[in-house]
Every structure is written in C-alpha cells, then in structure tokens.
LOPA-383551 format. One record per residue (C-alpha): x, y, z. Coordinates in Angstrom, 2 decimals, padded with zeros to 5 digits. Example, Ala and Ser with C-alpha at 12.3 -4.5 7.8 and 13.67 -1.06 7.14 Angstrom:
<rs>
        u        v        w
   012.30  -004.50   007.80
   013.67  -001.06   007.14
</rs>
This chain:
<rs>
        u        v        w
  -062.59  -017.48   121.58
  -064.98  -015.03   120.10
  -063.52  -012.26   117.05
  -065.21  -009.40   115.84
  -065.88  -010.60   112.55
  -065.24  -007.41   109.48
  -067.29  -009.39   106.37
  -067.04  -006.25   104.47
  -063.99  -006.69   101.50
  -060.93  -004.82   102.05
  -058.99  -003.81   099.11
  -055.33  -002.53   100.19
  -052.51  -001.01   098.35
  -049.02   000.08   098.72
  -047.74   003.20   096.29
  -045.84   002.25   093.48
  -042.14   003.11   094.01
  -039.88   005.04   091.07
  -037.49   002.13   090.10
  -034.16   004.66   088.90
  -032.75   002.45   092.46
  -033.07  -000.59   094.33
  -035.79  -000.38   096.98
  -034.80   000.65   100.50
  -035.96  -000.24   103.95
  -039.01   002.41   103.81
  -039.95  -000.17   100.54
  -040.19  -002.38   102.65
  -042.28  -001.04   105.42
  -044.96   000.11   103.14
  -044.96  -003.40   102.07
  -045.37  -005.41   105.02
  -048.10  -003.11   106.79
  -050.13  -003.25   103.77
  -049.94  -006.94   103.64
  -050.47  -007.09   107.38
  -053.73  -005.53   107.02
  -054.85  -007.46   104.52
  -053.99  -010.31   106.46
  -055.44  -009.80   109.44
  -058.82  -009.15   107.41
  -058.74  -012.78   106.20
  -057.52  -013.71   109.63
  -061.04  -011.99   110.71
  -062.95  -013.64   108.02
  -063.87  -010.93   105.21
  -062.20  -010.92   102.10
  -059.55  -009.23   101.00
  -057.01  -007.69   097.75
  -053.54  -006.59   098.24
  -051.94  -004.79   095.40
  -048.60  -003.37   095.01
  -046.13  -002.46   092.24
  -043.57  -000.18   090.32
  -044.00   003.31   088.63
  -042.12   002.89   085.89
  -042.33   006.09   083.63
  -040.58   008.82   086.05
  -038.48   011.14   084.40
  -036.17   010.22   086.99
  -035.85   006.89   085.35
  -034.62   008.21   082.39
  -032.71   010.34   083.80
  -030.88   007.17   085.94
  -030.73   004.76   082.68
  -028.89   007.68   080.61
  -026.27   007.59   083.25
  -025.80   004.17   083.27
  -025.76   004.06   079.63
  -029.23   001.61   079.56
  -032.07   001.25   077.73
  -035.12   002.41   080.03
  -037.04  -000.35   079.58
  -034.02  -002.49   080.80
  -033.45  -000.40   083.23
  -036.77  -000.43   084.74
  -037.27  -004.08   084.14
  -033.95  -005.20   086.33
  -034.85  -002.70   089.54
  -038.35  -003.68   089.03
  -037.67  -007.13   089.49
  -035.25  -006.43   092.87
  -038.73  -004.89   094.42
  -040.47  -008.44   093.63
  -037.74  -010.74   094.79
  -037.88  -008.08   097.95
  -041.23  -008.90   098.07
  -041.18  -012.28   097.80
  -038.39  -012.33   100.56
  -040.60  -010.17   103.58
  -043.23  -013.23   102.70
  -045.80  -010.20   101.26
  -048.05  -011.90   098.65
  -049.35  -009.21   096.47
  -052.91  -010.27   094.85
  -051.97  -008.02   091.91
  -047.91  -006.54   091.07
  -048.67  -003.66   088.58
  -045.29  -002.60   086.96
  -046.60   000.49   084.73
  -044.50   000.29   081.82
  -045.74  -003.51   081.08
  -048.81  -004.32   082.79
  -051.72  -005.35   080.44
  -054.73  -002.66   080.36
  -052.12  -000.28   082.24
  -051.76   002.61   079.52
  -055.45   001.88   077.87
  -056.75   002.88   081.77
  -054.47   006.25   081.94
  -055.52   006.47   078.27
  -059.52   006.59   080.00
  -058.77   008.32   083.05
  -057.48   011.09   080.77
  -060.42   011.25   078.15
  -062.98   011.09   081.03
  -061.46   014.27   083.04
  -061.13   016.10   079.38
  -065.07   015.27   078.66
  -065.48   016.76   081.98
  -063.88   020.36   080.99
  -060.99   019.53   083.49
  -057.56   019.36   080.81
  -056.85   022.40   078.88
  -053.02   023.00   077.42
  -050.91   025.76   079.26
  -047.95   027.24   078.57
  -046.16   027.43   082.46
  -042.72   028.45   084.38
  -042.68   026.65   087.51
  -039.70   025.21   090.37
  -039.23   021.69   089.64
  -038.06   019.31   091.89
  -036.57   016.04   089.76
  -036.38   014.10   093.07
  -040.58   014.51   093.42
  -041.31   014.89   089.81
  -043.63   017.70   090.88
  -043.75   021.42   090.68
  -043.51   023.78   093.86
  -044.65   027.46   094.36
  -042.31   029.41   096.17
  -043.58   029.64   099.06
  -043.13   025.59   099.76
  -039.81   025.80   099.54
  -038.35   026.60   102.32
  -035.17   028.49   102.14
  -035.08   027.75   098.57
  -034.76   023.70   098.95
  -037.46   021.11   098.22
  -039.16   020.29   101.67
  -038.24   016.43   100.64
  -034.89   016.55   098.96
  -033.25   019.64   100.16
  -032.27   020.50   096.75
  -032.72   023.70   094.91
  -035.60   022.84   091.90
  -035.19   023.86   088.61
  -036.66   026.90   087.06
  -038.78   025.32   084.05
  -040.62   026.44   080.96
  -042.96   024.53   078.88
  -046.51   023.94   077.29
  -048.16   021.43   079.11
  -051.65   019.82   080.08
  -053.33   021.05   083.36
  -055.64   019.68   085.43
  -058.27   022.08   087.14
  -057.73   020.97   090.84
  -058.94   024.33   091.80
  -062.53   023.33   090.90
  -062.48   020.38   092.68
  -060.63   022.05   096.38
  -063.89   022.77   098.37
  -065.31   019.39   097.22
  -062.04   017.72   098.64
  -062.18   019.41   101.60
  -065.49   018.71   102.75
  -065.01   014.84   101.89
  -062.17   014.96   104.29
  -063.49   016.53   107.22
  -066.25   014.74   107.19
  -064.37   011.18   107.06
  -065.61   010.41   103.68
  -061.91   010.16   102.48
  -060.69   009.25   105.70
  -057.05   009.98   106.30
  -055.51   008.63   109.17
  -053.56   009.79   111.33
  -055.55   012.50   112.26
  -052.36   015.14   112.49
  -052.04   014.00   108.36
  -055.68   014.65   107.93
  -055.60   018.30   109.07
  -052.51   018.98   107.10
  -054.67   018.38   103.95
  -057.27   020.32   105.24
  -054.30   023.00   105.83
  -053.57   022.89   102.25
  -057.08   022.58   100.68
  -057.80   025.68   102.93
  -055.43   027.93   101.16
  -054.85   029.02   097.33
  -055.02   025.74   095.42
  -053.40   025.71   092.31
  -054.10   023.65   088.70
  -051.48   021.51   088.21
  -049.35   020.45   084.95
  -050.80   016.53   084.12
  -048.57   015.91   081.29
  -044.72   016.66   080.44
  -042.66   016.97   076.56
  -042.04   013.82   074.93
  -039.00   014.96   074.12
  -037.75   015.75   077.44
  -039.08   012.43   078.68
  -037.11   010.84   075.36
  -040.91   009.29   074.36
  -041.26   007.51   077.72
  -044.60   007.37   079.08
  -047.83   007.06   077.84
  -048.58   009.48   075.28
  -051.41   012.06   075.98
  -054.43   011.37   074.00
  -054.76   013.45   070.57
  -051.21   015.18   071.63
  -048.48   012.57   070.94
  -046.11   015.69   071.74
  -046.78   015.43   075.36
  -046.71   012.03   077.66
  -048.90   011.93   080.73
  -047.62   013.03   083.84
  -046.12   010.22   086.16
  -048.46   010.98   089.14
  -051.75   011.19   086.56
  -050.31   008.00   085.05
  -049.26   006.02   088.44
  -052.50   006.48   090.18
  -054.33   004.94   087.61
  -052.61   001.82   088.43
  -055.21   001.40   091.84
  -058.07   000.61   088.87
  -055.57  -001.02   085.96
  -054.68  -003.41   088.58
  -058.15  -004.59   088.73
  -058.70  -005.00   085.00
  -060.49  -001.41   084.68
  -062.01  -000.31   082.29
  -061.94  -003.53   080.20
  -064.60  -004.65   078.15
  -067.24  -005.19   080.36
  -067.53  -001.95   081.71
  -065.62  -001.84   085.20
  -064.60  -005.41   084.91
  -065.34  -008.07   087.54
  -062.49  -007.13   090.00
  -063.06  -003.47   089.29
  -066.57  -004.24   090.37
  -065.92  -005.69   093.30
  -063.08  -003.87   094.78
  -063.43  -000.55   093.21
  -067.02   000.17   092.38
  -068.47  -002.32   094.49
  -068.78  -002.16   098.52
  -065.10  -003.43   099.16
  -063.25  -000.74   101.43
  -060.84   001.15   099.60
  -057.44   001.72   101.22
  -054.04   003.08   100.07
  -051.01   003.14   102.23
  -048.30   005.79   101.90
  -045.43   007.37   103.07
  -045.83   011.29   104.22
  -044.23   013.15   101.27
  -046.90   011.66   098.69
  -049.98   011.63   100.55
  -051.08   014.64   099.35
  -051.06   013.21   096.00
  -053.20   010.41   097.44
  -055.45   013.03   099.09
  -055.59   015.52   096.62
  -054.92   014.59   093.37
  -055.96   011.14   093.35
  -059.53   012.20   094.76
  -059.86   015.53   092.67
  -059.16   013.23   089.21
  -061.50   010.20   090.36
  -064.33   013.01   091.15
  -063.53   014.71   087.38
  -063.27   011.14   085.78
  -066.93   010.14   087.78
  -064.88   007.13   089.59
  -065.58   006.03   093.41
  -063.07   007.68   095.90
  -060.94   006.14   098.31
  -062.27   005.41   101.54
  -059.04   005.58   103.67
  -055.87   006.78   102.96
  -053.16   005.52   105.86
  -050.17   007.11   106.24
  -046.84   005.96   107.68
  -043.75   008.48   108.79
  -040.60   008.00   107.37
  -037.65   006.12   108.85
  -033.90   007.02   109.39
  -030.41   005.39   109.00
  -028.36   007.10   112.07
  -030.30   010.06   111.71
  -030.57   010.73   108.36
  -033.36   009.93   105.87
  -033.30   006.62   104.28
  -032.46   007.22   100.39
  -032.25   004.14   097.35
  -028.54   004.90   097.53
  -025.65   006.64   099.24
  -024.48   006.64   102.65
  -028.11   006.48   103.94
  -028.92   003.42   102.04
  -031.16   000.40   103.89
  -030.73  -002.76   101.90
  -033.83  -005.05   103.07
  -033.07  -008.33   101.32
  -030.02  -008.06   103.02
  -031.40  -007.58   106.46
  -033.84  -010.81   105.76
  -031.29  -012.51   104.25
  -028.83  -011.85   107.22
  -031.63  -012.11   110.10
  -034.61  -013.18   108.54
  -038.19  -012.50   107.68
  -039.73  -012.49   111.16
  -037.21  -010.07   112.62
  -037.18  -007.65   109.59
  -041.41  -007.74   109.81
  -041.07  -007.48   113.15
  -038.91  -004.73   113.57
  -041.33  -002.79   111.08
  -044.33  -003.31   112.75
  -042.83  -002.83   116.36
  -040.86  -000.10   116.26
  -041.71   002.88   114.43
  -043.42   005.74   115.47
  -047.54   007.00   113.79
  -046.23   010.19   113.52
  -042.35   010.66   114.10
  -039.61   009.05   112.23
  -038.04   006.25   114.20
  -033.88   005.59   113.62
  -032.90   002.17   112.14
  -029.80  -000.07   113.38
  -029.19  -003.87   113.34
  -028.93  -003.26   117.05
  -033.03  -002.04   117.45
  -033.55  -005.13   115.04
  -032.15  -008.40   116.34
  -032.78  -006.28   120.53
  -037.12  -006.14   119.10
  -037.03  -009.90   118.32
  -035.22  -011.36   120.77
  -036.93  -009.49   123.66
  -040.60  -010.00   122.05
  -040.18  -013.11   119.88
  -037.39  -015.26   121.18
  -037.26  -014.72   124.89
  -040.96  -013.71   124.80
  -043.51  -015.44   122.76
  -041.00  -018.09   121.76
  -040.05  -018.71   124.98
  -043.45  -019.10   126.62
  -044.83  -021.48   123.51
  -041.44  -023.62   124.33
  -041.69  -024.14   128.66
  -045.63  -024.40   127.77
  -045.22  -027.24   125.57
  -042.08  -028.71   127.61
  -044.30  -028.72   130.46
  -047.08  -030.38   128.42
  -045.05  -033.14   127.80
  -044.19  -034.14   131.22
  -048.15  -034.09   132.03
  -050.86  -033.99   128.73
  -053.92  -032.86   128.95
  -054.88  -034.21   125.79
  -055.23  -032.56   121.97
  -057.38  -029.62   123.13
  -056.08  -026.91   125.50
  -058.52  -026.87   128.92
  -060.08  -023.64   128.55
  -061.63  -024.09   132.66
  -059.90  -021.68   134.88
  -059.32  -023.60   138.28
  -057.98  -020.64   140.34
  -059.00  -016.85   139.80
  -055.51  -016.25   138.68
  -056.11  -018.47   135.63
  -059.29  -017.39   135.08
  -057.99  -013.72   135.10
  -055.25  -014.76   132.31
  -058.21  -016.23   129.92
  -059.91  -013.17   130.34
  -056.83  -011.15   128.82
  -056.27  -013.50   126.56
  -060.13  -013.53   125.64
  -059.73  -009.80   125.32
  -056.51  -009.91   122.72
  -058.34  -010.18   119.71
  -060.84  -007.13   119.96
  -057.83  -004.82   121.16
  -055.51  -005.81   118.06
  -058.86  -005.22   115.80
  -059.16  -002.00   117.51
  -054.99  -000.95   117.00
  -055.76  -002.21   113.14
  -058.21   000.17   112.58
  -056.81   002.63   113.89
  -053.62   001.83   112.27
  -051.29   002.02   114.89
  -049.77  -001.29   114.18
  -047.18  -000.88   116.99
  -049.89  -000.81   119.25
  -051.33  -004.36   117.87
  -047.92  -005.83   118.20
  -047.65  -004.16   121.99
  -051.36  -005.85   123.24
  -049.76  -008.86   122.10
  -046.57  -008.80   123.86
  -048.45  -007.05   126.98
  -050.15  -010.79   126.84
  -046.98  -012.74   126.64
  -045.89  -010.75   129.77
  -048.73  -011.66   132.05
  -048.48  -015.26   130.85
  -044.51  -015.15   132.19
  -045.42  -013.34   135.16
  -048.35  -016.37   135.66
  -045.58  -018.88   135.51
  -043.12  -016.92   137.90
  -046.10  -017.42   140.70
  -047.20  -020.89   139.98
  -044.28  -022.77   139.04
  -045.83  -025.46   137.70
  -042.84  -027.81   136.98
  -043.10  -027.35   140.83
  -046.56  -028.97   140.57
  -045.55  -031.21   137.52
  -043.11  -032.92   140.00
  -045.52  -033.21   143.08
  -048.40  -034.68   140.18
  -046.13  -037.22   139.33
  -045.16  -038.40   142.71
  -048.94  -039.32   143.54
  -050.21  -035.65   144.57
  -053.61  -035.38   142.93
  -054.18  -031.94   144.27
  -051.32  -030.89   142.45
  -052.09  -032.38   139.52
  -055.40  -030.95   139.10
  -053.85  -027.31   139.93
  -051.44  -028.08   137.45
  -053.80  -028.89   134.78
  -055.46  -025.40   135.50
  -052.33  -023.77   135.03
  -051.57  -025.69   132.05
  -054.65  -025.24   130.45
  -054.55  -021.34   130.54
  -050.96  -021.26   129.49
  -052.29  -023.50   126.45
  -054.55  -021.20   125.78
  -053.04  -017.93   125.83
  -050.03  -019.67   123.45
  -053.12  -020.58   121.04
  -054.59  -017.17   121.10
  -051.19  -015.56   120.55
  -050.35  -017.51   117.89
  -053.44  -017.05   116.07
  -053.02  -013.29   116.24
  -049.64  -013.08   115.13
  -050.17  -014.77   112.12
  -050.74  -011.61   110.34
  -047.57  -009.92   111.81
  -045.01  -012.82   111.38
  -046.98  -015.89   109.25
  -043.94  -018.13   109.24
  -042.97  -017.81   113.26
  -046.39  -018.19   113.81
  -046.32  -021.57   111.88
  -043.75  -022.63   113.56
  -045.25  -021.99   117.07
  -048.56  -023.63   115.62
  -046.64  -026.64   114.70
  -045.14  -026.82   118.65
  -048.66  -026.46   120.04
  -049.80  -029.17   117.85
  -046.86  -031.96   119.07
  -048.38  -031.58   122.45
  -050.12  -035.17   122.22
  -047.78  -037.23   124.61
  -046.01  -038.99   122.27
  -043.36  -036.69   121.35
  -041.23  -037.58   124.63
  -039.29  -035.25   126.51
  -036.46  -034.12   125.00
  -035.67  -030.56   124.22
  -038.38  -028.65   122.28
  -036.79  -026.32   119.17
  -037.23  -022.90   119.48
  -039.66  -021.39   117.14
  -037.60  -018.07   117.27
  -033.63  -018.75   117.73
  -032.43  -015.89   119.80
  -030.54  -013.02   117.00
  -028.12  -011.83   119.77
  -025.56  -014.65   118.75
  -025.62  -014.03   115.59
  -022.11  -012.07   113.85
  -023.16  -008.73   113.26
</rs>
C-alpha cells in the first residue's frame, strides 16, 4: 500500500483555555483534532510537535478565585490540572503542556516579546475609555456589539477608563491582509479567511496590550519598566506558541525554537471561531513587530451546542468530557468529535448522537467487519500475510478502494475537514459489507472444507481482500481512535490458525446497551 509521504515537520497547537472553570466538551474537541493531526503526520512519516496548555493570568481568574474565596495561584493550579487529567483521559499526548503562570522561560519570553515590539516603535502608554467584555477579556467598539451585547457572551460590557499600553496594530493591517490573501497565513476554512480579510479591510484600531496591576490584584506578568501595569492576557498567552519551545533561551532561539518555530517545520494553531481573530490578527501583527516567523496555518473549528445552546464551563449548558469518557469511553468521545460536527456550523451534542456515531461506524461497522473477517479466517488461514491478489474483478475493485483510502484521508487532513477523513473511511467499511453480502464466503468456507477446491480458491480471494481492506482501515484509524485501532490490530494479528474457533471479542462493544 503506497502513502503520500509529508517529510516536512508539523508543529500543532491547541489555544490555551482560561482556567476560572473546568474544561467543557469544546476543550475537548480542540484537543483531540489537534492531536489527530499530529498523529496522522507521524502516521505519514514526517515529524511532528503537539503543544497544548492553560492561560493562566485572565482577569477572569481572579475574578473566579475571589468568589470562591482562593488564592489564584491555587485556583489556577487545581482547574489546570482537571484540563491535564482531561487530557490524559481523550488519550491526547501533548509534546509540550504550557500552564502560563508556572511554566519555566514562560514570563522571560512575554518579557522579550514585549521589549522587541517596544524597540520596534510599536508600545506607547494611552490613557483609553473603551466597552469591555470580562467574558473575552477584550475591548469592543460599538459598532461590534450588536444590540448592545458582546457578539460571544450576550452580555452588556463595561464602560472602562484607564492608562494602558497599546499596541500599533494599525501599522501592521495592510501587511496582514496581504499575507492572508495570498495564503501566506493560511486560514482555513476559507468562509473564516474572508472574515479576517472583512475586518482587516475596515478601520483597524490599536489595541490596549497591558491592564492595572491593581485591578488584576498583581497577577500577570508585569510590563517591562512599568511594574504598574501587567501584560495583557492575549499579548501574554500567545507567547506561549514560542515559550513552549524554550524561546528565547540562551542560545538564541533554542534548539526546539529552531526547529519548530524558526526552522522549516509547518506552523499550525487550532482554534475555536471567537478567538481566531486573535490568532489572525494579533498574533501575526506582534510576531511581524517583534521580527518572529508567522504562522503558516491557522485552522479553525465552529463551536458546539448542548440542546441548542452554546456549550459554557458551567451552568445548564455545561459538557463534562471526563465524564462522557469515563461513562462511554475514549473511542466514542474521539469519535463523536471527529465525526460529527460541522466545518462551518455548530453541530448539537447528546449522549444519543454519541453512543448512535460509534455503534453505527465502529461497532456494527469497522468492528464488525475486522470480527466476521477474522472469524472467517479461522475456519480457513491463509497464512500471516493478507493475499493482496484479487481473484475476481469484484475483489480487485475493493483493493482498489482500499488502495485509494490513504490519499483521500491525506487529502480531508489538509483540508481539515476531519469529518470527511472519518467518512472515506467508513464509505470503505461499507463496500467491504456490501462485498460480503454478495459473496458469502462462509458459503464458500463450507463448500472448501467439504473437498471443493474451486471454492476454496474463490474463497481465498475473497478472504484476502477482506484482509486487506481490515489492514488498511486499521492503519488509518490509528490517528482517529489509537486504542480501537490497537485492538483491531491485535485481532488481525491472531489470524495464524492456532487461535481455534471460538468467538472472536469485539474490538468495539456496541454503546446501545449501555444505561444511559
């Protein structure tokens, strides 16, 4: 079986989420695409870094440890560790978990960041009264606000005055926009890319980089030469994409700067709509001012719902992951992620759309074929190595798709339309059942066994492309599911002959019986 083989790196990141609540099921989306991607580009042979982790100094952190009568730090440090166990539990293996507050280098990077855009002419101090929306920790101009409410929270923002840092992201808007259209920062979908170029089209503002200490109650890295102010929690966050790496440390970029920022690695962040401008805008604008290599991609996922309504860290709306895996495992929970929701519309969550996804794709689809495959197997080996030889046109027309599977999941990856992967993959499975339904080889297992040599050769063709279409689909959904696959690896492995024929275990136990 032949792959397009991707040598170039891949570095891949997640945004880091505020931590003033225990991460929700959109957490965990962003979490296992971005590991999916990464991967699926070890599954292809290049390299590749995933990083994720937690932005610790929101205001809105302080503001949640206040009411629960907390130190910050603790504060931060307890829901910071609930999105690592979370992590841990969705089987996404971060390279690098930055948590902002505590990681080593973090602040001195912000600290460098900051000096570099101020050598630059790009940071001046501004006295400012602006709508602020607590929920975004960002300021709005009227005229984003519809109706009065934050686009995002529906909230009215605050009316604020203060003396703050700005960063000139006017000087840096026609620069933006022609990096975007032209696919240098390439944001994808296409319908998220224009709404940058929407924005970057109109009256771009500076924006405020750096907040009071005293409303922030000292929290946050203090601006450089102005312990008064701390740095804004967007300027600070981003900087975790090069902290993470080691950046600047003392060897200039640092060896995994190097490689996977500065070096030829693909740069990717993956986001949820309401912060990808900050990806695309911000991010870029302060990377150009600081003289730091851009982003090459910037993916961007839609938001999900809870019965209709957006998914928040708490209230009626609330998505508990770990208690989805915990209930109904990894593999559905992954699955269900990657299956089911929409590029560019949200897509409603219920257990219901969860345990229907795997049973119909993994348990009575790809579960089920790997099982009668290897049942039949037993009655009749063919030895260790599937028989790749088609012996009627039908077979040969099921290698084909199967020889085909790998360059149309490369080509849903890159496009990132991860449904799409999932769907050539269970489009496969589906021919494969419909192959059995005509062939019924148990038919021809029996009539081989009897003395029927005719048979038996027809049923080693049949065989032999059912073998191979399980091996192909289990190699391609180890990025999407790594411990089904495993398991379905481990089935096509007993098929030896000496395993007998008794019942084989299903690699995915149907959901549907379990209590809901």
């Amino acid at each position: 079986m032949q792959h397009v083989r991707t040598p170039q790196p891949l570095y891949v990141t997640t945004s880091i989420p505020y931590v003033n609540g225990a991460p929700h099921l959109g957490h965990a989306l962003e979490l296992v695409h971005a590991g999916v991607l990464a991967r699926h580009r070890r599954l292809r042979g290049g390299a590749a870094r995933l990083q994720s982790g937690t932005d610790d100094h929101a205001l809105k952190n302080v503001t949640a440890a206040r009411a629960a009568g907390v130190p910050v730090d603790d504060l931060v440090a307890r829901n910071g560790d609930r999105f690592v166990a979370l992590s841990e539990a969705l089987g996404v293996r971060p390279d690098a978990f930055v948590r902002t507050s505590r990681h080593p280098g973090h602040a001195d990077a912000v600290r460098e960041v900051w000096r570099r855009c101020a050598a630059a002419g790009d940071l001046s101090p501004r006295s400012y009264t602006g709508l602020y929306c607590a929920g975004c920790e960002q300021f709005y101009a009227a005229a984003e606000l519809p109706g009065g409410l934050c686009p995002e929270h529906g909230t009215a923002p605050d009316e604020v005055t203060e003396t703050n840092w700005f960063f000139r992201l006017s000087r840096h808007a026609a620069a933006l926009a022609r990096l975007v259209a032209d696919g240098v920062v390439d944001v994808v979908p296409a319908a998220r890319r224009n709404e940058v170029l929407g924005f970057l089209a109109g009256d771009v503002e500076d924006v405020s980089v750096s907040r009071p200490a005293a409303r922030a109650q000292g929290w946050g890295v203090p601006v450089p030469g102005d312990p008064g102010q701390v740095v804004y929690v967007w300027f600070d966050a981003l900087a975790n994409y090069v902290s993470g790496l080691g950046w600047p440390g003392a060897d200039g970029p640092g060896d995994g700067s190097h490689r996977w920022w500065a070096g030829g690695a693909e740069r990717e962040h993956v986001v949820g709509k309401g912060i990808a401008r900050f990806h695309v805008v911000l991010w870029p604008a302060v990377l150009l001012s600081a003289g730091l290599p851009l982003p090459t991609r910037v993916l961007v996922h839609d938001y999900l719902t809870v019965e209709g309504a957006k998914i928040a860290k708490s209230g009626a709306q609330a998505a508990d992951p770990a208690a989805l895996v915990a209930s109904y495992g990894a593999d559905a929970v992954r699955w269900w992620l990657l299956r089911e929701p929409a590029p560019l519309t949200t897509t409603d969550v219920t257990v219901e759309r969860l345990i229907g996804a795997h049973d119909r794709d993994l348990a009575n689809g790809v579960g089920n074929l790997v099982s009668r495959t290897v049942a039949l197997a037993r009655r009749r080996p063919v030895g260790a190595a599937p028989r790749r030889s088609a012996g009627t046109p039908d077979a040969h027309d099921l290698l084909a798709r199967a020889a085909r599977l790998p360059a149309a999941v490369d080509a849903a990856v890159a496009r990132y339309d991860l449904r799409a992967a999932c769907a050539a993959v269970t489009d496969l499975v589906t021919d494969a059942g419909r192959f059995v339904g005509r062939h019924e080889p148990w038919h021809l297992a029996r009539a081989a066994a009897a003395g029927d040599a005719a048979a038996g050769e027809r049923f080693d063709a049949a065989l032999g492309a059912l073998l191979s279409v399980c091996a192909t689909v289990t190699e391609e959904l180890q990025p999407f599911v790594p411990d089904g696959a495993a398991r379905l690896d481990g089935l096509l492995r007993s098929v030896s002959g000496r395993d007998g024929g008794g019942p084989v275990p299903a690699a995915f136990p149907r959901l549907g019986r379990v209590a809901t």
